[in-house]
C-alpha positions as a LaTeX table, in Angstrom:
\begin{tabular}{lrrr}
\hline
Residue & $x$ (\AA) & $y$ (\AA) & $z$ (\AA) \\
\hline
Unk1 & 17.22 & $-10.30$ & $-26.85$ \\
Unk2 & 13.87 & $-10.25$ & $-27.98$ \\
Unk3 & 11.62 & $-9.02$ & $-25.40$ \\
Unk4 & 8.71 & $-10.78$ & $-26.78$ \\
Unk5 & 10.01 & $-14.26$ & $-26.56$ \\
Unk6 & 12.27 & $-13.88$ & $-23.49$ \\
Unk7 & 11.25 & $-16.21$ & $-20.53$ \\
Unk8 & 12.04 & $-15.63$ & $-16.50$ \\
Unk9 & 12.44 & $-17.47$ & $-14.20$ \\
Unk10 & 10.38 & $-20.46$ & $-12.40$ \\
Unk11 & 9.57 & $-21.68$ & $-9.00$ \\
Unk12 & 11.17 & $-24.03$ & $-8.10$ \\
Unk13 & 10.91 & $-26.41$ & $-4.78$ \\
Unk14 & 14.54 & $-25.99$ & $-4.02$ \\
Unk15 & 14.14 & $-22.41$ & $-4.03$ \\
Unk16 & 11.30 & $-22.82$ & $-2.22$ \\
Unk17 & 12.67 & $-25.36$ & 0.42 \\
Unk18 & 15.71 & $-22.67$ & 0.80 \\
Unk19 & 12.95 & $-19.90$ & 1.25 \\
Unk20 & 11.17 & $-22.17$ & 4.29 \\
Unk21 & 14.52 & $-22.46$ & 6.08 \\
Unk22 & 14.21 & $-18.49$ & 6.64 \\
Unk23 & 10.71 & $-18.64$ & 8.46 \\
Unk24 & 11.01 & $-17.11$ & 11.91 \\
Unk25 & 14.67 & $-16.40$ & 11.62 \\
Unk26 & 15.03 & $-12.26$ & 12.49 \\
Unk27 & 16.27 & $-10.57$ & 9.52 \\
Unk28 & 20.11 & $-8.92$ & 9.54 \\
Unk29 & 21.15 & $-6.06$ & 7.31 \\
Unk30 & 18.43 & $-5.03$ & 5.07 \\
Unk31 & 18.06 & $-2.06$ & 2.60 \\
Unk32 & 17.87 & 1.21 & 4.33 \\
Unk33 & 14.73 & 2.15 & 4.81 \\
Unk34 & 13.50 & 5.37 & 2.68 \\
Unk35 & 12.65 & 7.22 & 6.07 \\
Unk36 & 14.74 & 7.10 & 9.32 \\
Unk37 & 12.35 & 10.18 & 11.03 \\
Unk38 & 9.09 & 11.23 & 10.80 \\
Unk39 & 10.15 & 14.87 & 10.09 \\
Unk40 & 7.67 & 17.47 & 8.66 \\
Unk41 & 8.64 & 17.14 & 5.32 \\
Unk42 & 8.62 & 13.38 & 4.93 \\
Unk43 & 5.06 & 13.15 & 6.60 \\
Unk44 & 3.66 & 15.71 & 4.36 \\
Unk45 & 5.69 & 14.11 & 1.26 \\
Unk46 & 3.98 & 10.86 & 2.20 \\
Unk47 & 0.37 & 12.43 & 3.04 \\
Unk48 & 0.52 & 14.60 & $-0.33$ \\
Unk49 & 1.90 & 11.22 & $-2.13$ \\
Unk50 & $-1.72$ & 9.63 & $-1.29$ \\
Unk51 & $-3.86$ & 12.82 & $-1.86$ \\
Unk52 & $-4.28$ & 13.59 & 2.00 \\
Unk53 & $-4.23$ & 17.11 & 3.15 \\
Unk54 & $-5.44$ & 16.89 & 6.75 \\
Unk55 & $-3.74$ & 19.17 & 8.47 \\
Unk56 & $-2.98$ & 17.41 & 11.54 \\
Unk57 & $-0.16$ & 16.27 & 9.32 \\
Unk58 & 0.49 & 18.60 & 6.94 \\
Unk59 & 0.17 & 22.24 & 9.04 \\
Unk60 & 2.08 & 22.82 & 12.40 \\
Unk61 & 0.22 & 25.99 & 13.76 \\
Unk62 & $-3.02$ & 23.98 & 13.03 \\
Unk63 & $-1.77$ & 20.32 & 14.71 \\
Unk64 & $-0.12$ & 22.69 & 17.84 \\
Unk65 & $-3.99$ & 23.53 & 19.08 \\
Unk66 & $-4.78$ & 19.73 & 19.02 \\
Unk67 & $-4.35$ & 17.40 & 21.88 \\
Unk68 & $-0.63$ & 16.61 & 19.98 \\
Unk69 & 0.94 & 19.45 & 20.37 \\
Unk70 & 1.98 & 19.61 & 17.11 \\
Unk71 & 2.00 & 17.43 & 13.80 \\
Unk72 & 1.87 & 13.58 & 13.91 \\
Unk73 & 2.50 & 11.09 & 11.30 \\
Unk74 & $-0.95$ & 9.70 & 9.22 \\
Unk75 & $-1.11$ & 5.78 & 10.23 \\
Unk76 & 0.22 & 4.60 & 6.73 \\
Unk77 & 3.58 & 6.82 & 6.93 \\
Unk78 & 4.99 & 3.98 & 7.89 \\
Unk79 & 5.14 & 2.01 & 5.09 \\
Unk80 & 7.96 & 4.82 & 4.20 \\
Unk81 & 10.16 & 3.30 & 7.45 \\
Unk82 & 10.27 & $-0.24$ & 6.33 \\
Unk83 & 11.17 & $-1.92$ & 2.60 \\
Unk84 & 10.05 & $-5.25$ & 3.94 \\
Unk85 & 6.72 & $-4.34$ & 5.18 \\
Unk86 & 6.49 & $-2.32$ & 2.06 \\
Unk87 & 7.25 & $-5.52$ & 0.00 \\
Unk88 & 10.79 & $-5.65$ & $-0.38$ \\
Unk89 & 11.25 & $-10.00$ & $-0.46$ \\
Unk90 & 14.10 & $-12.40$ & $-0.56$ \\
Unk91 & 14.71 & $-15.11$ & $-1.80$ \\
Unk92 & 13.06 & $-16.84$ & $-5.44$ \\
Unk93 & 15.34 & $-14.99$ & $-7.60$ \\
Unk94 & 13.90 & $-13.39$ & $-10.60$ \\
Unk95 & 10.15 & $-14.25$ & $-9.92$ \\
Unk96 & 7.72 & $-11.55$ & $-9.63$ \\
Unk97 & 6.36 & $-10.13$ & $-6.19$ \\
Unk98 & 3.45 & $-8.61$ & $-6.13$ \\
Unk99 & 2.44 & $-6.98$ & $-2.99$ \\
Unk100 & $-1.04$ & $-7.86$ & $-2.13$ \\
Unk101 & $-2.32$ & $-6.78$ & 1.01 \\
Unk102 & $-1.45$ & $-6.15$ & 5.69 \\
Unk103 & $-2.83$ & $-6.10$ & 8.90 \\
Unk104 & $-1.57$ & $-3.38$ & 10.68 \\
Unk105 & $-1.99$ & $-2.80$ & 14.33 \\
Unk106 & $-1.27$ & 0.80 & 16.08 \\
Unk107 & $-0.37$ & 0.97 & 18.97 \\
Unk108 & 0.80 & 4.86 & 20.22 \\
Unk109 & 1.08 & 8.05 & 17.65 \\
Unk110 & 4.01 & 8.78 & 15.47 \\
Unk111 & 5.25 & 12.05 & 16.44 \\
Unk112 & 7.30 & 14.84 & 14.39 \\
Unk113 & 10.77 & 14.26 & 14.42 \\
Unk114 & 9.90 & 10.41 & 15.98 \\
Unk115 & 13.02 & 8.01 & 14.86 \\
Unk116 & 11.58 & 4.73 & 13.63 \\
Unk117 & 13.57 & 1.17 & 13.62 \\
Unk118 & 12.12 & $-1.91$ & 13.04 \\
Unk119 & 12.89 & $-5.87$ & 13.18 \\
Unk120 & 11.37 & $-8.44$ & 10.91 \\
Unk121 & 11.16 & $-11.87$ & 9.67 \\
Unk122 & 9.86 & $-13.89$ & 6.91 \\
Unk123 & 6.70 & $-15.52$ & 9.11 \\
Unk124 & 5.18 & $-17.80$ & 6.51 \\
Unk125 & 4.94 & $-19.41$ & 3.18 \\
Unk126 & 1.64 & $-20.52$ & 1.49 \\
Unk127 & 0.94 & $-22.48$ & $-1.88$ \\
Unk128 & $-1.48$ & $-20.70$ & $-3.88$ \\
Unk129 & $-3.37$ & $-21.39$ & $-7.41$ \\
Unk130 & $-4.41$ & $-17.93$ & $-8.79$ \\
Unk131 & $-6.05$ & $-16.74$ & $-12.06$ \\
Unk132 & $-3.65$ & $-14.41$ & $-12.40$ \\
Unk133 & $-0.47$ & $-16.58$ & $-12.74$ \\
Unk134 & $-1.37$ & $-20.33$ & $-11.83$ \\
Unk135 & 1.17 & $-21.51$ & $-9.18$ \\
Unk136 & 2.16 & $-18.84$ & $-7.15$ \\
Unk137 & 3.19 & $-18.78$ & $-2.74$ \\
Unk138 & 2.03 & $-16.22$ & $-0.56$ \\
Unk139 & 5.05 & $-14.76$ & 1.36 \\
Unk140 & 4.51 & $-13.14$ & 4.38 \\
Unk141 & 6.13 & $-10.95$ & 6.45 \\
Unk142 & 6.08 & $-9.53$ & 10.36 \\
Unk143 & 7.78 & $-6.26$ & 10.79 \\
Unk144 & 7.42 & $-4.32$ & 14.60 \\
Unk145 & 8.11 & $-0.68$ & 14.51 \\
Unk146 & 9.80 & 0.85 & 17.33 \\
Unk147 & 10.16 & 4.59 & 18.30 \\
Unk148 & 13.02 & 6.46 & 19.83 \\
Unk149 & 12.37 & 5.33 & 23.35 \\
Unk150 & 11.77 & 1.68 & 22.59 \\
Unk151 & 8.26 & 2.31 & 22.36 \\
Unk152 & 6.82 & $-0.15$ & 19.97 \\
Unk153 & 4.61 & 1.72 & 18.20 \\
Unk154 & 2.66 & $-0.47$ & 15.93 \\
Unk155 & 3.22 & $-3.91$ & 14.23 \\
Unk156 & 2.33 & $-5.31$ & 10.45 \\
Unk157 & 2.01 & $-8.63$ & 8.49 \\
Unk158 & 2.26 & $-7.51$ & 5.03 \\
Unk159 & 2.53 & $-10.15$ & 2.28 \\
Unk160 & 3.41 & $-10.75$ & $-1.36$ \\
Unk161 & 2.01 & $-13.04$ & $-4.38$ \\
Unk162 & 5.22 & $-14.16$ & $-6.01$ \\
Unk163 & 4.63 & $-15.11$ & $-9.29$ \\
Unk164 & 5.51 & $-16.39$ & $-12.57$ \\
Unk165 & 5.76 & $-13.90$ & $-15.36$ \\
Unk166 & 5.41 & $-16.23$ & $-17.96$ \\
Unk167 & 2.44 & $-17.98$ & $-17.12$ \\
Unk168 & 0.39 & $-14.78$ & $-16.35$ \\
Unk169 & 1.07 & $-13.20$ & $-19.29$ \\
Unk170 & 0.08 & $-16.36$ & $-21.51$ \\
Unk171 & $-2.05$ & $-18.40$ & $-19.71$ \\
Unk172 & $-3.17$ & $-15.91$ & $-17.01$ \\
Unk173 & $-6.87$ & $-15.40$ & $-17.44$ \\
Unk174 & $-8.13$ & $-12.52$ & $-15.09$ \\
Unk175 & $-6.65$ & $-9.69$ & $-17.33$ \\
Unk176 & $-7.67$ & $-11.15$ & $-20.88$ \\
Unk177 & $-10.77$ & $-9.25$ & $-21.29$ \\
Unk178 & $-9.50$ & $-6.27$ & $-19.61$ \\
Unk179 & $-6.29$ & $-6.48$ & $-22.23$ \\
Unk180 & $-9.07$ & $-6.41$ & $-25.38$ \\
Unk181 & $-10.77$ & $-3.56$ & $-24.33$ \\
Unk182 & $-9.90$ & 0.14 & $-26.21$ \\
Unk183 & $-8.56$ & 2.20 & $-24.04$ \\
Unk184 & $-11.33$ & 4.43 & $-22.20$ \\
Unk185 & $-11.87$ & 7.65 & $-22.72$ \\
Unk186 & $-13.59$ & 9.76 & $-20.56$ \\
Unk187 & $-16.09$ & 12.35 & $-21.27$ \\
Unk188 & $-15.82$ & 15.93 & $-19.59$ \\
Unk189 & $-18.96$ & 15.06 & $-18.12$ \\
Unk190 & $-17.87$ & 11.68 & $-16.55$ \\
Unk191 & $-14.58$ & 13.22 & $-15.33$ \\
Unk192 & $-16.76$ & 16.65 & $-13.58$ \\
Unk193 & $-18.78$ & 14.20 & $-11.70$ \\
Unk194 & $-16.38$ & 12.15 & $-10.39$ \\
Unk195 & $-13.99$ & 15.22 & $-9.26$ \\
Unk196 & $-17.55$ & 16.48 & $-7.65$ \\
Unk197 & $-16.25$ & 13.57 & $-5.38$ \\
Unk198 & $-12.94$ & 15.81 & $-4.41$ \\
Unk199 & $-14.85$ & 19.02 & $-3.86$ \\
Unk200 & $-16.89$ & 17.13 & $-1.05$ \\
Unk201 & $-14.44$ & 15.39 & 0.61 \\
Unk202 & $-14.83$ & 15.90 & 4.23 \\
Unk203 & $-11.82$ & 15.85 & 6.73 \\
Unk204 & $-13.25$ & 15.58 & 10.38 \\
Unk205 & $-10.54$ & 17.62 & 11.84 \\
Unk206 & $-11.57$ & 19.33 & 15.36 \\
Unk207 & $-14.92$ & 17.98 & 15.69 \\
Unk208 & $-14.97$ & 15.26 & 17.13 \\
Unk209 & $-16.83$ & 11.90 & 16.31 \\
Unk210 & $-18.26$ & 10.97 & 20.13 \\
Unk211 & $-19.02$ & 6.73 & 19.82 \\
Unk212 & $-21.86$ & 7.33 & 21.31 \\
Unk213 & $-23.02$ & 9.25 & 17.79 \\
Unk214 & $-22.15$ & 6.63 & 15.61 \\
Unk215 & $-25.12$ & 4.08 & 14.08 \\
Unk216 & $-24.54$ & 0.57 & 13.12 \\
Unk217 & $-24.93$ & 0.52 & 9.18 \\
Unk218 & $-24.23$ & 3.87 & 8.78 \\
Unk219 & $-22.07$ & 4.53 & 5.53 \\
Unk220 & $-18.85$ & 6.52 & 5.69 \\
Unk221 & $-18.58$ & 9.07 & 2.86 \\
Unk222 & $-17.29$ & 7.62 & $-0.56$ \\
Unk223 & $-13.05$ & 8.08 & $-0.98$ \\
Unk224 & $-12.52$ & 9.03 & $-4.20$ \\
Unk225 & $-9.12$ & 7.68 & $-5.92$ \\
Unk226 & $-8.14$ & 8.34 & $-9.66$ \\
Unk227 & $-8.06$ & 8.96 & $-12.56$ \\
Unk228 & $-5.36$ & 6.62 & $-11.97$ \\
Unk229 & $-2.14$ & 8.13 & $-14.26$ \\
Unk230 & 1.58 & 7.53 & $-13.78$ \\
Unk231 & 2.03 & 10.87 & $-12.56$ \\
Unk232 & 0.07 & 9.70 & $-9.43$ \\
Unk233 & 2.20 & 6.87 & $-9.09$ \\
Unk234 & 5.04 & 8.63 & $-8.78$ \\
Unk235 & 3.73 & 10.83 & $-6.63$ \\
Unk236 & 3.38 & 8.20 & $-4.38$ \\
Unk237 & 6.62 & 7.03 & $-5.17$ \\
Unk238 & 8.08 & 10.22 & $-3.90$ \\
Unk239 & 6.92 & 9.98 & $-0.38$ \\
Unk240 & 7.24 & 6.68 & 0.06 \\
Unk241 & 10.29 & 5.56 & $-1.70$ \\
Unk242 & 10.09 & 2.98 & $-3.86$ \\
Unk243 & 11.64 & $-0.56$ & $-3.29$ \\
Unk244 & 14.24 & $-0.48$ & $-6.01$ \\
Unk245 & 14.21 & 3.39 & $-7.45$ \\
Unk246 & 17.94 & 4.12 & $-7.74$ \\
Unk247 & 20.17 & 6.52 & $-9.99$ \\
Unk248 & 23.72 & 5.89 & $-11.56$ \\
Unk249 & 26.30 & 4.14 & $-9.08$ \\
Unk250 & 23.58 & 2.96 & $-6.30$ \\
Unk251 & 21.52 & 1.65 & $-9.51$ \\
Unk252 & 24.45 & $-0.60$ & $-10.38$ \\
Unk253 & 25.15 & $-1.74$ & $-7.21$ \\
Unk254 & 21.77 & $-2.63$ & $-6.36$ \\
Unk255 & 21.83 & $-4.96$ & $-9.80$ \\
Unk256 & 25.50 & $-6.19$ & $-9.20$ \\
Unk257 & 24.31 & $-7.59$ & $-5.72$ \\
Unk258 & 21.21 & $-8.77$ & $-6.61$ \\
Unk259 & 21.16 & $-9.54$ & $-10.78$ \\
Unk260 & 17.78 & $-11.35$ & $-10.37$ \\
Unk261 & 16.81 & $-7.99$ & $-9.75$ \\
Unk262 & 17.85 & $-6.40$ & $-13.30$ \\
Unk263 & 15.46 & $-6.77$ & $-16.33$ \\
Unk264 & 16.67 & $-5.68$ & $-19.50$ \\
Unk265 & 14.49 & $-2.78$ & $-20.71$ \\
Unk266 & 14.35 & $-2.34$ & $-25.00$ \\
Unk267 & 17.69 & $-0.83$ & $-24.90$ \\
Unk268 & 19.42 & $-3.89$ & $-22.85$ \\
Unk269 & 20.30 & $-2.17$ & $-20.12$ \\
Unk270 & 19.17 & $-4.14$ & $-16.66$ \\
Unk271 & 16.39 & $-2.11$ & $-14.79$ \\
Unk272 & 14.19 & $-3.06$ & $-12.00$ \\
Unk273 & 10.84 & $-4.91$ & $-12.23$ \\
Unk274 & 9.63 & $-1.92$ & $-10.09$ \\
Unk275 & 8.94 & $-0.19$ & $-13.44$ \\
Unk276 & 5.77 & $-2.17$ & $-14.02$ \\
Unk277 & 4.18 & 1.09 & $-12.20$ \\
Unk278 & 5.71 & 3.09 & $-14.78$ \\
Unk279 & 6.30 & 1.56 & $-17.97$ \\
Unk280 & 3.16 & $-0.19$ & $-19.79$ \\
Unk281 & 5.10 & $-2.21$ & $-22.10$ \\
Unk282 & 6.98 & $-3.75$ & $-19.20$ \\
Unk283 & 3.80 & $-4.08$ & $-16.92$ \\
Unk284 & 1.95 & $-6.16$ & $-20.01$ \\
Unk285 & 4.97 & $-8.46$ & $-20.48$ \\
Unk286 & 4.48 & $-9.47$ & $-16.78$ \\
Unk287 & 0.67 & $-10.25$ & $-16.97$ \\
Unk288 & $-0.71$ & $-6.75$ & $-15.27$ \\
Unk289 & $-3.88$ & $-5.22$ & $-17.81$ \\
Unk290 & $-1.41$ & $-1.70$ & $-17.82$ \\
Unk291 & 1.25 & 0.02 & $-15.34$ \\
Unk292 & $-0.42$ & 0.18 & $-12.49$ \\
Unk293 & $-1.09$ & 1.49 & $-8.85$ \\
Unk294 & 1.18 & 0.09 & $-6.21$ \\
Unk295 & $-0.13$ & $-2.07$ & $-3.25$ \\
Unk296 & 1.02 & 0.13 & $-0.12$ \\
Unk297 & $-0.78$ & 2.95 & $-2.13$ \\
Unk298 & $-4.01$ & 1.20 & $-2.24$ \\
Unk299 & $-4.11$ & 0.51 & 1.35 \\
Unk300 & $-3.01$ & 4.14 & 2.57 \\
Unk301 & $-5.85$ & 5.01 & 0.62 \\
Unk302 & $-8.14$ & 2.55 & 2.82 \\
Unk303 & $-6.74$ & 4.12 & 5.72 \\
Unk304 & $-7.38$ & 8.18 & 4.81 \\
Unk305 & $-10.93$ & 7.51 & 4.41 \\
Unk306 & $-10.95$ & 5.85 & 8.38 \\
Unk307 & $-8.87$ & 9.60 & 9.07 \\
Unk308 & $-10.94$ & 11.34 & 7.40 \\
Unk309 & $-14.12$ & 10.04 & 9.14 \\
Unk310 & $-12.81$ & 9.76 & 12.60 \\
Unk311 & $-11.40$ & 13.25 & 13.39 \\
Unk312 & $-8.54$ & 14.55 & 15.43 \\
Unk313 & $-9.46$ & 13.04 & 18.75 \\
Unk314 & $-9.97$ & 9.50 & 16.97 \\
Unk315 & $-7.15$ & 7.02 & 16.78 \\
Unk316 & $-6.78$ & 3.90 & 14.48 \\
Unk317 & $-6.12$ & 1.13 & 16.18 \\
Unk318 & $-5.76$ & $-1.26$ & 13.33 \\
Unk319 & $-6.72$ & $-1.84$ & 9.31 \\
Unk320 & $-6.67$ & $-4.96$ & 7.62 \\
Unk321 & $-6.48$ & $-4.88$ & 3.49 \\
Unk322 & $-6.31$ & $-6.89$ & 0.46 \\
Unk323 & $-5.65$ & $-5.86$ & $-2.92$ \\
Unk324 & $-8.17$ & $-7.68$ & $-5.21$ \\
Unk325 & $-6.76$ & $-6.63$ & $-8.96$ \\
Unk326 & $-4.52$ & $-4.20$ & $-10.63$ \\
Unk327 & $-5.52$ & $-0.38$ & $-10.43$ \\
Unk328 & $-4.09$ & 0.23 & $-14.64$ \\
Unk329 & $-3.52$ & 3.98 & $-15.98$ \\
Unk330 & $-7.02$ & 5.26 & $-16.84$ \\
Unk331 & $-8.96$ & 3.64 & $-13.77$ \\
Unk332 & $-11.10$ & 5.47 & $-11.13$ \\
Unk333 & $-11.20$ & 4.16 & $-7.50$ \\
Unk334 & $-14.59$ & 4.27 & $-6.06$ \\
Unk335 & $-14.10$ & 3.42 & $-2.03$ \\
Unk336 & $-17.04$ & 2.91 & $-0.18$ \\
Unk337 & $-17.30$ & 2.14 & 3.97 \\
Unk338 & $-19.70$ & 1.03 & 6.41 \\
Unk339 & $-19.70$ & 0.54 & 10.57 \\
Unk340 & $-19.68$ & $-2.98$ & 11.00 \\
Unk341 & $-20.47$ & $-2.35$ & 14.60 \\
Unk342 & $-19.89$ & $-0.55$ & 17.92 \\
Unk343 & $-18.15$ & $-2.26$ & 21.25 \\
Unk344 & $-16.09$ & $-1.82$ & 24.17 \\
Unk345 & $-12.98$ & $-3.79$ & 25.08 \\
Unk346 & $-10.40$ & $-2.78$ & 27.83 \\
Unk347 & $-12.40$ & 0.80 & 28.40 \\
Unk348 & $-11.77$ & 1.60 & 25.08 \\
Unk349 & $-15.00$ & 3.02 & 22.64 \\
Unk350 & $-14.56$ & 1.08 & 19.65 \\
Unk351 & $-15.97$ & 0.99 & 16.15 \\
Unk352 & $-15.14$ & $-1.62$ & 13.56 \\
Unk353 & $-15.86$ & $-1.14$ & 9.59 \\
Unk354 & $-15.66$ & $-2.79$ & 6.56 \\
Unk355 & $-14.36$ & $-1.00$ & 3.30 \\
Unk356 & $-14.79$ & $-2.15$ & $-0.63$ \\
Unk357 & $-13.17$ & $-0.43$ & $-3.62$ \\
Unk358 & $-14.94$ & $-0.35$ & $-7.06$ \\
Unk359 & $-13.48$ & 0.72 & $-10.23$ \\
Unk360 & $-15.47$ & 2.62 & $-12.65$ \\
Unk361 & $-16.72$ & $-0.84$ & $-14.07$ \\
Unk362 & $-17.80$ & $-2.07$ & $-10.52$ \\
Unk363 & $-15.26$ & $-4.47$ & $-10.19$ \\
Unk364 & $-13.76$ & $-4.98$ & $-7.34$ \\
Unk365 & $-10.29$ & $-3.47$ & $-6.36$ \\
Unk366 & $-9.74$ & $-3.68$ & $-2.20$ \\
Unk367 & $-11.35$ & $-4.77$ & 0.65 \\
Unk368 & $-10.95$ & $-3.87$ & 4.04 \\
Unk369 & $-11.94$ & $-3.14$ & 7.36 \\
Unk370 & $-10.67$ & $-0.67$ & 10.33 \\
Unk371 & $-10.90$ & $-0.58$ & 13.89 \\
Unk372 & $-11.20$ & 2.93 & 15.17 \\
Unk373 & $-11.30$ & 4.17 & 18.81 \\
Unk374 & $-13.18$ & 7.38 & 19.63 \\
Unk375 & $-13.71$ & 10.13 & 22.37 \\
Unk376 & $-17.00$ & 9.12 & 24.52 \\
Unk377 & $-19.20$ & 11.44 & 26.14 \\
Unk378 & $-18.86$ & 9.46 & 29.13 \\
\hline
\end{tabular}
């Protein structure tokens, strides 16, 4: 088959009506999740995945002299516990999901060695006209995380764009200038002052960030992200997991249960539709400006700059993001924060701030904001 001319498939409103019946209804047997425990190496696989070397997660004999007692997980680990939350979606066979943005709430520390189970269900379904693809429904998901003890330790509503392939790619219009451009280049110059970035990066670490410290309109130092290549992806892709990464056997049974799941590649042999991250022939025939960042990325990303800021003794109490466009190979991630303001609610010392990611072309990526508690001198 020609992979030019080749067409997927719609939405439809019996899919769709088959879809609703779902909402609310807790969901069974689900693909394992790529992390069972929070042991050391799969919170520093995760951590590294994003860029983040705090040590709280990364280096025992430094997280043993905090008040832990040892290494914890970074908020965003998580996504590594649960496909669903992480975008994993049923139903609408064959039509592209694109994960697009959570609240999360947090509610006690993940722990090393911490066994995490979770229960889900499909909480809503929402019509949608978007430049990217016309008709498209928002598909949204509630997944609770749970800890060894029953503890629930924090809760997410994640959701997905599901989308039609065909449309975006030939009457989508919020890529078409981005497709015309040349590729960019960058000059040594451009690339020294954005790694400056990296050199500067602050991780709060033992000193703590007392409430009473913090000024309303302050900025947070800017994250740097990028340059975005598919070696960073998969990077990512290591710690966290993937949705549909499989080898040999598991490949083929994933396909053989699920066949809306298997797009032929240029040699006709089924692959997954995760390969849009990957594979920039594949991404463009979908709509996307390149192969591109993935969603749960993005918003880990959102959540190490709150870390970084906040210190050991601080604790994120939730983060609420939304992925505004595609991050394609080549991009720079510019993310910038500022306290919202300060307050006090059930004798905890609160701080609440709002988060934007720019590209190098100041468009806009991700917004966000975060709700951190921290230590008070009272």
């Amino acid at each position: 088959m020609d992979m030019k001319v080749r067409t997927f498939p719609k939405i439809t409103d019996h899919d769709l009506e088959d879809l609703s019946r779902r909402i609310g209804v807790k969901i069974g047997n689900t693909a394992e999740p790529w992390c069972y425990e929070a042991t050391r190496d799969n919170i520093r696989h995760y951590a590294h995945g994003i860029g983040d070397d705090n040590p709280l997660w990364c280096d025992p004999a430094y997280a043993a002299n905090t008040q832990y007692g040892g290494l914890i997980a970074l908020p965003s680990f998580l996504f590594a516990t649960s496909r669903i939350v992480s975008g994993y979606v049923g139903g609408l066979p064959g039509v592209h999901a694109m994960w697009s943005g959570a609240d999360w709430t947090w509610h006690k520390p993940v722990k090393r060695n911490d066994e995490i189970h979770t229960e889900a269900y499909l909480k809503a379904l929402v019509p949608h006209e978007t430049r990217f693809a016309g008709r498209a429904v928002q598909q949204t998901y509630h997944v609770d995380f749970f800890n060894q003890d029953g503890d629930k330790v924090a809760e997410a509503d994640s959701w997905c764009f599901r989308t039609e392939r065909d449309h975006a790619r030939e009457q989508g219009t919020k890529y078409k200038e981005v497709r015309s451009r040349s590729p960019r280049r960058y000059t040594e110059e451009e690339l020294q002052e954005a790694y400056k970035l990296y050199a500067q990066e602050e991780i709060r670490g033992k000193v703590p960030r007392y409430w009473e410290d913090v000024k309303e309109g302050e900025a947070l130092p800017v994250m740097f992200k990028g340059p975005m290549t598919v070696t960073g992806f998969i990077a990512y892709a290591q710690g966290w997991g993937g949705l549909y990464i499989r080898a040999n056997k598991l490949a083929w049974q994933l396909i053989d249960a699920h066949p809306g799941v298997g797009i032929k590649n240029r040699f006709g042999i089924p692959d997954v539709p995760e390969r849009v991250h990957w594979e920039e022939e594949f991404a463009l025939e979908v709509g996307a400006p390149g192969a591109y960042d993935y969603g749960p990325e993005r918003t880990s990303w959102l959540t190490h700059q709150l870390t970084n800021w906040m210190g050991d003794d601080g604790f994120l109490r939730k983060a609420h993001c939304k992925v505004r466009r595609h991050n394609p190979e080549g991009d720079m991630l510019f993310i910038k924060g500022k306290v919202l303001r300060k307050f006090q609610e059930d004798g905890k010392f609160l701080v609440e701030i709002e988060q934007e990611g720019r590209n190098q072309d100041d468009e806009l990526s991700v917004v966000g904001t975060g709700i951190v508690e921290l230590p008070s001198k009272a």
